[in-house]
C-alpha positions as CSV (number, residue, x, y, z in Angstrom):
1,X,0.0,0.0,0.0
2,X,0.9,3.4,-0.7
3,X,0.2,6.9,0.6
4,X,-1.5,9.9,-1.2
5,X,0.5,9.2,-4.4
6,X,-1.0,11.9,-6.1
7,X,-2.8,9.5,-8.4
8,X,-6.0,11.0,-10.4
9,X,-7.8,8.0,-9.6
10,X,-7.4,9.8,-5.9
11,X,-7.8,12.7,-6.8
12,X,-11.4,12.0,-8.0
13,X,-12.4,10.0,-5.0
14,X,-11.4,12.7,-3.0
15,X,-13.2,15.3,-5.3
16,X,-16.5,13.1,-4.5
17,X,-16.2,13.5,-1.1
18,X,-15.9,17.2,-1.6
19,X,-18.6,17.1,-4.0
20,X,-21.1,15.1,-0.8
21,X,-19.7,17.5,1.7
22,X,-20.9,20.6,-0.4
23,X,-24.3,18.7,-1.2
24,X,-23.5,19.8,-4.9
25,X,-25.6,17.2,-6.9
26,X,-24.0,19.2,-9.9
27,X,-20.6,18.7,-9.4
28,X,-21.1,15.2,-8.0
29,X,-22.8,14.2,-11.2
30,X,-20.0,15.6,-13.5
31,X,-17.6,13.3,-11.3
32,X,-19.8,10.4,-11.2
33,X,-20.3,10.5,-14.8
34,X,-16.3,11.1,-15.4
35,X,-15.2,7.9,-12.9
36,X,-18.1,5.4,-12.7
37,X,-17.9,2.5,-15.4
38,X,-21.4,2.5,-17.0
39,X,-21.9,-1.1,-15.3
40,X,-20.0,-0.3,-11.9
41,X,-21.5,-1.1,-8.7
42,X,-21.3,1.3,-6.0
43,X,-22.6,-0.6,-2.1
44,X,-23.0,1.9,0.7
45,X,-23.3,1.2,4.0
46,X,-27.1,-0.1,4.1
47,X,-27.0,-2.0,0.7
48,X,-28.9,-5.0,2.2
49,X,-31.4,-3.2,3.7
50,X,-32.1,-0.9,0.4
51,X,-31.6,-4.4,-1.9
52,X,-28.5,-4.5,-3.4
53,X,-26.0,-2.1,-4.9
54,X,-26.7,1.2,-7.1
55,X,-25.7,0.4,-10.5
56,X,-24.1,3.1,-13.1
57,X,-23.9,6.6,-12.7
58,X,-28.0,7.2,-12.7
59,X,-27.7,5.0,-9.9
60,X,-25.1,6.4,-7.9
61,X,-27.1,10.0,-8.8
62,X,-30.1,7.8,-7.1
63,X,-28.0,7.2,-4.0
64,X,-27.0,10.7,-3.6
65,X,-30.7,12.0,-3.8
66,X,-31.6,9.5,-1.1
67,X,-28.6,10.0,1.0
68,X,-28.2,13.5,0.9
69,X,-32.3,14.5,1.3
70,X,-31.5,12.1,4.7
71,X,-28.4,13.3,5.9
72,X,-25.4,15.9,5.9
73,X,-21.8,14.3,5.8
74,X,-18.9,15.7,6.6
75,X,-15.1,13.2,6.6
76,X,-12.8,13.4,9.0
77,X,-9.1,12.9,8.6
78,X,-9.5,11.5,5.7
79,X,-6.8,9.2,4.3
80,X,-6.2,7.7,0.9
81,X,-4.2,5.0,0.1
82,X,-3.1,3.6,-3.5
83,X,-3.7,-0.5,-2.9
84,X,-1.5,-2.0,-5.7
85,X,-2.2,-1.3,-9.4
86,X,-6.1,-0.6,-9.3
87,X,-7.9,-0.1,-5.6
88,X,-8.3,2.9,-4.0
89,X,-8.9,2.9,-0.4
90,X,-10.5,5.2,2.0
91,X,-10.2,5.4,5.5
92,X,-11.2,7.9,8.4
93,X,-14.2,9.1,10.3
94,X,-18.0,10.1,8.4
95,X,-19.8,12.3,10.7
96,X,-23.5,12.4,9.3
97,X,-25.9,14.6,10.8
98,X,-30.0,13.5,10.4
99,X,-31.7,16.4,8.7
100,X,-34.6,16.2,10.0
101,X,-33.9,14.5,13.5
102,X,-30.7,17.0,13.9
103,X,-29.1,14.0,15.7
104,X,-25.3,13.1,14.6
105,X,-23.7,10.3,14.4
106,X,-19.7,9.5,13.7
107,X,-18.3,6.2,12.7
108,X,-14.9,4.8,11.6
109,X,-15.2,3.8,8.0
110,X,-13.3,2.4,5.2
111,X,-14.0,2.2,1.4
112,X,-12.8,0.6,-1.7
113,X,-12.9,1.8,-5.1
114,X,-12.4,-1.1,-7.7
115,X,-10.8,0.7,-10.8
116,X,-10.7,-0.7,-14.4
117,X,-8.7,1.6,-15.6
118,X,-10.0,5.2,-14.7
119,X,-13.3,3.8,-13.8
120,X,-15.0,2.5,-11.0
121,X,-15.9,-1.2,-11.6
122,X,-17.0,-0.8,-7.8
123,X,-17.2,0.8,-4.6
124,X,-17.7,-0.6,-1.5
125,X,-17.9,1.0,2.1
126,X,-17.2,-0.9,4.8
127,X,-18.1,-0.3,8.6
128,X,-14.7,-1.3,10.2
129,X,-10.8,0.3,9.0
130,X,-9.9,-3.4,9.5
131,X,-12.3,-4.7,7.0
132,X,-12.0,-2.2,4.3
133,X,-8.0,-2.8,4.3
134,X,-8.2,-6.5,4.3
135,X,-11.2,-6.6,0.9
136,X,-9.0,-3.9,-0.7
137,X,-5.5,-5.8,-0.1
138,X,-7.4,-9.0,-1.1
139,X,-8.8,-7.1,-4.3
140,X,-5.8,-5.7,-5.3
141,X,-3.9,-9.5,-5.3
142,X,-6.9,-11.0,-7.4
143,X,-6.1,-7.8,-9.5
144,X,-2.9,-8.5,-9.8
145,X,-3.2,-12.2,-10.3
146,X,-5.5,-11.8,-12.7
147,X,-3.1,-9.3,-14.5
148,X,-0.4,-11.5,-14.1
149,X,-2.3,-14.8,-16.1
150,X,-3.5,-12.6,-18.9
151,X,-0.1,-11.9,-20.0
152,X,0.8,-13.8,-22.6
């Protein structure tokens, strides 16, 4: 794993976050529709209870409407790590904030970006630092694996 690296795949993770931060639908579109592979899955927190993964950019755009007319998000101490050739990961605190019940909430969180190239094949937030490492170290070997046997 390597730190901030400077890579534009991070740079457009981290863009998104901005993007949620500022509630700017606009901008977040514009990324979404730059960095999400038009078959990519993206799996937030509650996944099984909404029934399965967003899929594509229109779906991501569904999951922002949803999430943002809930809630306000702000990261804390955000890190992002390069995970071998293709995985972004994600790590530090999401404070959300209930717009309606006014009542915050702050949890440790991870997430893994899946690139294929420059685009998200999937994303994946996970509730625990721990877990989020160990899916986006054992991503990025079947990655490379995978890159490795197609060589020929």
């Amino acid at each position: 794993m390597s730190e901030w690296s400077g890579d534009p795949r991070m740079e457009l993770v981290r863009a998104g976050q901005l993007a949620l931060e500022r509630a700017d639908r606009e901008e977040f579109r514009e990324l979404v529709n730059q960095m999400m592979h038009p078959d990519g899955e993206w799996e937030p927190l509650l996944v099984g209870v909404e029934g399965g993964p967003y899929i594509g950019p229109q779906g991501v755009l569904a999951w922002f409407d949803d999430f943002m007319g809930a809630f306000e998000v702000r990261y804390e101490k955000p890190e992002f790590v390069l995970v071998g050739d293709n995985v972004v990961l994600t790590l530090g605190a999401m404070r959300l904030r209930g717009r309606e019940s006014d009542i915050e909430v702050t949890r440790d969180v991870g997430t893994v970006y899946e690139f294929d190239g420059d685009k998200v094949r999937r994303g994946r937030v996970y509730e625990s630092r721990d877990d989020a490492i160990a899916a986006a170290e054992a991503q990025a070997a079947t990655s490379a694996s995978t890159d490795a046997g197609s060589v020929g």
